[in-house]
N, C-alpha and C positions, 0 to 999 in steps of 0.2 A: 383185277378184282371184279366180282360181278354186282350191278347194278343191286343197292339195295333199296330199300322201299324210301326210306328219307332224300328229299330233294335236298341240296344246300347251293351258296351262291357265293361270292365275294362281291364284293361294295365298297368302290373306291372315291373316297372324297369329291372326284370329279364329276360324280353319278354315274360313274359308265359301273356295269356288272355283266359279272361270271358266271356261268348256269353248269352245277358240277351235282355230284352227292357226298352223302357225307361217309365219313372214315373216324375213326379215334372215337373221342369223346363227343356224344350228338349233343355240343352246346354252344351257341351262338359266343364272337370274343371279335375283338376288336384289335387293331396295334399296327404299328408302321408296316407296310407293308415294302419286303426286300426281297431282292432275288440273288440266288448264289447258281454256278454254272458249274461246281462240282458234278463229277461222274458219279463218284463215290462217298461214302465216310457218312452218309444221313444220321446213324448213332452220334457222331461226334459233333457234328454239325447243332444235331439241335439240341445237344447238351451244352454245345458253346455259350460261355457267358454273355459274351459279346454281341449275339441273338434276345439278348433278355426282352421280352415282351413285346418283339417283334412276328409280325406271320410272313412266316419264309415261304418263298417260292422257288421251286425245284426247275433250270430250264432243260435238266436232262429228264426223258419223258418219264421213265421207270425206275420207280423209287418202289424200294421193301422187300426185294428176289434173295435179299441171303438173309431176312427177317434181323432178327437183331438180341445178339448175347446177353443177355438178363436168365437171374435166376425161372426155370421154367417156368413153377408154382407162383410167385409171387410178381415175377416181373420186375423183382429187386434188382438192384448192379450188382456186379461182383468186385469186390475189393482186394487190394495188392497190400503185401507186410508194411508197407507205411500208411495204409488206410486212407489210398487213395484210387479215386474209382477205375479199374483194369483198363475199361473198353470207350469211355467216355469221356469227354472233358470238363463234366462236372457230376455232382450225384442225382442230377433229375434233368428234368426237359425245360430249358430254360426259352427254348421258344413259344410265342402265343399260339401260333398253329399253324400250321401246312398246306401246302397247294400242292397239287403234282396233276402231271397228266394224267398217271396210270400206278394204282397203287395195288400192288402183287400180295393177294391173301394166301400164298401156299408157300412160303418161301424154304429155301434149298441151301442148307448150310448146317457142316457139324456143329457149328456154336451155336444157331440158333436154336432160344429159349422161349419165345415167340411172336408172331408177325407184328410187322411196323403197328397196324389199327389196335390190335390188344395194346402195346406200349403205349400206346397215344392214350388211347382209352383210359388204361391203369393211372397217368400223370394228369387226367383230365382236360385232357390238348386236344383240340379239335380239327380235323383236317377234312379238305375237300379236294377229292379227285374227280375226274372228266374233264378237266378244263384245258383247253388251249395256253399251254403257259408258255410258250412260244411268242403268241401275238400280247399275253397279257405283260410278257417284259420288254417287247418293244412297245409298248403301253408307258411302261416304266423308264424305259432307257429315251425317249422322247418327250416324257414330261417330269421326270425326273420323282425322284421317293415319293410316294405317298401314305397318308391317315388310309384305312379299310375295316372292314370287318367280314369276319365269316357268319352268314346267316342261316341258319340250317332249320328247317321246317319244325314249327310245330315246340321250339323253343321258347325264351323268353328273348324278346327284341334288348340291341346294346345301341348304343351312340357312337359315331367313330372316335371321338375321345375320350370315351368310358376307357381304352386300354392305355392310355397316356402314365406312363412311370415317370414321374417326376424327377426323380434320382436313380435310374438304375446302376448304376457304380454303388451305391450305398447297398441296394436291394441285394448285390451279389456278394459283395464282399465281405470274408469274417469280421466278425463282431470283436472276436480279440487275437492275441499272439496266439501260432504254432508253432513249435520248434521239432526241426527234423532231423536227429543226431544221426550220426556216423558211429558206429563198433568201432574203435582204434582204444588201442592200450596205453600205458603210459607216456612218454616224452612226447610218441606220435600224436598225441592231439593235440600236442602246439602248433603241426605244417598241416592241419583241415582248414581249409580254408569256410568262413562263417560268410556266408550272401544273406543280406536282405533282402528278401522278397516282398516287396511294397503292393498287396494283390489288388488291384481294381477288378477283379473280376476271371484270374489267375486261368489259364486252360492247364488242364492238370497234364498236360506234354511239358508243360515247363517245368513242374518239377520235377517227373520223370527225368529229364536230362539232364537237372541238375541234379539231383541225388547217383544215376547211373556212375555222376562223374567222381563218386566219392566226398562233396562239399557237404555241406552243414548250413542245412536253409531253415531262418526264422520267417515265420510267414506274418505276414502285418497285414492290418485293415487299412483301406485305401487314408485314413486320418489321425492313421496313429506316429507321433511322434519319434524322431530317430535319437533323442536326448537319454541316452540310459543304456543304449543297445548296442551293445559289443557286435560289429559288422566288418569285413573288408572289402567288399564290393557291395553294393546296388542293384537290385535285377527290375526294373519297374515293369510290370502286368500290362495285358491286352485288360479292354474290357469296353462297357457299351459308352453309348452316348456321346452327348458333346461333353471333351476334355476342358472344355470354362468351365463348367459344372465343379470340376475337381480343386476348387480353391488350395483347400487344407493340402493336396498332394504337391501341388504346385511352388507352395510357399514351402512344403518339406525340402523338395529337392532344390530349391533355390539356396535353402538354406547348407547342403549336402555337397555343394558346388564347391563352395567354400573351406572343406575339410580337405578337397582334391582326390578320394579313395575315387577308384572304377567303378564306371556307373552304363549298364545297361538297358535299353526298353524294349520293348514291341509292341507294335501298333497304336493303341491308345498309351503305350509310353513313349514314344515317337512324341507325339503332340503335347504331352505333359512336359518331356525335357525339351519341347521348341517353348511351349511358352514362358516357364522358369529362366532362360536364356533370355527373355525380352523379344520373341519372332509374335509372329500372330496365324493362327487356325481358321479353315474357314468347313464350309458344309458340303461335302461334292455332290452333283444331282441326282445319282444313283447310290455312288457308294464303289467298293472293289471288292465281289465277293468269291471266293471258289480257288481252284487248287491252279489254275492257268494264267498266273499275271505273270509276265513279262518284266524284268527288273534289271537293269543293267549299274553294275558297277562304274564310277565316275575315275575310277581308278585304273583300273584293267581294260576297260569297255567291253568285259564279257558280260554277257546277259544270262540270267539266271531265273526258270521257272517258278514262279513262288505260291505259294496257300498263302490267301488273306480274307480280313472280313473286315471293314470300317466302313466308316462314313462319313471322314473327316479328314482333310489333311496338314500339312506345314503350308503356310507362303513363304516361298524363296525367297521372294526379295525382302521380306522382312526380317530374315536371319541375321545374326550381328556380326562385327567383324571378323571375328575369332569363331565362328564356327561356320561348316559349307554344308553342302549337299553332298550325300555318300552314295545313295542311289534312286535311278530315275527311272519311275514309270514309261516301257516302250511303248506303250500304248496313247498314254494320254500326255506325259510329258509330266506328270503329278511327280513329287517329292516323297521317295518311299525312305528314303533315309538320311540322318544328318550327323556329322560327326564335328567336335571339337578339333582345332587346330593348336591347341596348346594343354588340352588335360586328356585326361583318356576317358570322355565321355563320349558314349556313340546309342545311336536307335536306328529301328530299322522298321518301315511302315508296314511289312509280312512276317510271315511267322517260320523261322526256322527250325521252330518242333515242329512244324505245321502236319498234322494225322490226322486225316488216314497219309500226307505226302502232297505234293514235292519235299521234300528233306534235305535239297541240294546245298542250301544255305546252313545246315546246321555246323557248319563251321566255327561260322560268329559267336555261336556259345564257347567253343574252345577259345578261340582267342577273345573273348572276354573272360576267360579263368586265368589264362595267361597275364592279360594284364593286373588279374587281382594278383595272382602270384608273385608276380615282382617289385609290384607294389607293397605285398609284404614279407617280401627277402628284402627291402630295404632298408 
C-alpha cells in the first residue's frame, strides 16, 4: 500500500510506540493488544468473536492480497440458506483494529468484493500499517499481552482503557434462542439428533459443521437456562475473555453434568467445563493465536496441527479425580484439552472447524455425534 498522507502510531501501556500510517477507518481506538501468526484467513480472523475488542497484530508481513468477499457495493457479507455468514465467522468485524506490516491496496482474487482498508473502513475499524510487527510481538511475547491504542493523526485522542469491554461474552452473544431445523419427514425426525449450542460468542464454523452433519441446533445465549429445552448433547462455544466472567454458564453446565447427556466445548468451553468440574483457569502471557499450534494427543501421542485463539487456560493439577488431560500443548506444555473418565464429557482448547484450517482435528465433532447418538439409542 502506498504511503498515505495520515501518520498513525500504536501505544502500548508500557509507553514504548509504533510509528506506522493509517489504513481502514482514520480513528483513533484503544483495546488489548494480541498477536496471531496465521498466514492466512484475515476475513475470519477478524470476524472471530473471540477477537472482540481486541487490536490484533498480523506477524505474517502481508495482510489484504486476495482483498476480502463482501457484497461489492456495500461491503455487506454474503449469507448462506440458514442465515449464516458464507465467508466469515461472524456478521461484522469483531476486532478493535489492525496492525500489519504491509497492507495490499490492489488485491487479486475472484471473490474479492473489496480491499481489506475499504472493509475496515466500512466497520469503522481502524488499522495501522508500516510497522515492524515482528519486533513489536517479541515486544509482546517478552512482556507478555498488553492495554494499547491506535493513534492516528489529527483525530480525537482515547485512553488505553477507554477500549476495555467489560463483558465481552455478553457483548457477542445472542440475546435469545435460535433454532436450526433439519428437512426430515415423518417418523425420520425422531433419529435428528437436537444439540444445544450454548454460544459465548459461537464462530459460525461451528455451526456449519454441525448442521453439514444433518443435526438440529438450538442456538442459546451464553445465560440462558437449559430448564425447558429438549437437547441430546451440549456443544459449549469459543468466545473472548476470561471464562470467571461466565458465572451463569458455569453453574448451567454444572448443572448439565448431572443429567449425564454428551457434552462438548472449544476453547473458551475448555475452561467453562474445567471450572464446572471444580479445576481452576488461569491468564497465559501472550495467549495461543493462529493456525500452527502443535497439540499432541495423550492417548495416541500423535501430535496434531491446530487453529486457535485464547488467552486463558485449564490448570492440570487442579483437575479432579474423575477427569484428565486429553491433549497437550507441544510447545508450551499448556492443557489444550480434558476429558471425563466416567461420562462422556470432553473439550478441546483449538478449534477443529478451525477456517480458513488446519481442520485435522475435525474428527472430534464426529465422535462427539457418536456419542450423542448412542446415548440416544439408549
Amino acid at each position: 500500500m502506498k504511503k498515505c498522507a495520515v501518520a498513525a502510531r500504536l501505544v502500548l501501556e508500557d509507553g514504548s510506540e509504533y510509528g506506522g500510517w493509517s489504513f481502514g477507518k482514520s480513528r483513533s481506538q484503544a483495546g488489548e493488544v494480541v498477536f496471531t501468526t496465521g498466514m492466512t484467513g484475515y476475513p475470519q480472523a477478524l470476524t472471530d468473536p473471540s477477537f472482540r475488542g481486541q487490536i490484533l497484530v498480523s506477524t505474517y508481513p502481508l495482510q489484504g492480497n486476495y482483498g476480502v468477499p463482501v457484497k461489492p457495493k456495500t461491503a455487506e457479507p454474503f449469507f448462506d440458506e440458514h442465515g449464516i455468514p458464507a465467508h466469515f465467522e461472524s456478521d461484522r468485524i469483531q476486532a478493535a483494529g489492525f496492525v500489519v506490516a504491509e497492507a495490499c491496496d490492489e488485491p487479486s482474487h475472484f471473490a474479492s468484493g473489496c480491499s481489506l482498508s475499504t472493509w475496515l473502513d466500512k466497520n469503522n475499524v481502524p488499522g495501522v500499517y508500516g510497522i515492524d510487527t515482528r519486533a513489536l510481538t517479541i515486544r509482546l511475547r517478552e512482556h507478555g499481552v498488553m492495554r494499547g491504542k491506535i493513534l492516528v493523526d489529527g483525530s480525537r485522542d482515547v485512553t488505553i482503557d477507554s477500549g476495555l469491554i467489560v463483558h465481552p461474552v455478553a457483548d457477542v452473544s445472542p440475546h435469545k434462542p435460535q433454532v436450526y431445523a433439519v428437512n426430515v419427514a415423518g417418523a425420520a425426525r425422531d433419529s435428528v439428533m437436537r444439540i444445544a449450542l450454548i454460544d459465548c460468542g459461537a464462530k459460525a464454523n461451528i455451526l456449519r459443521c454441525l448442521l453439514n452433519r444433518g443435526v438440529e441446533v438450538i442456538r442459546l445465549p451464553w445465560n440462558h437456562e437449559l430448564s425447558g429445552i429438549e437437547y441430546d448433547g451440549i456443544f459449549l462455544s469459543n468466545g473472548p475473555g476470561d471464562p470467571k466472567a461466565c458465572g451463569k454458564t458455569i453453574a448451567t453446565v454444572r448443572r448439565a453434568f448431572e443429567r449425564g447427556k454428551p457434552i462438548f466445548g472449544i476453547c473458551l468451553g475448555v475452561q467453562i467445563m474445567a471450572l464446572a468440574a471444580g479445576a481452576d483457569t488461569y491468564k497465559l502471557p501472550y495467549g495461543h493465536r493462529g493456525q500452527n499450534q502443535p497439540c499432541v494427543d495423550t492417548e495416541t501421542k500423535r501430535c496434531y496441527i491446530t487453529s486457535q485463539n485464547h488467552g486463558y487456560a485449564v490448570r492440570g493439577d487442579t483437575l479432579p479425580k474423575d477427569w484428565e488431560p486429553w491433549f497437550i500443548n507441544a510447545n508450551d506444555d499448556t492443557i489444550e484439552g480434558i476429558k471425563s473418565s466416567k461420562a462422556p464429557f470432553s473439550a478441546v482448547q483449538f478449534h477443529p472447524e478451525g477456517c480458513p484450517g488446519p481442520r485435522d482435528t475435525e474428527f472430534l465433532i464426529d465422535r462427539f455425534l457418536e456419542q450423542v447418538r448412542e446415548a440416544k439409542n439408549q
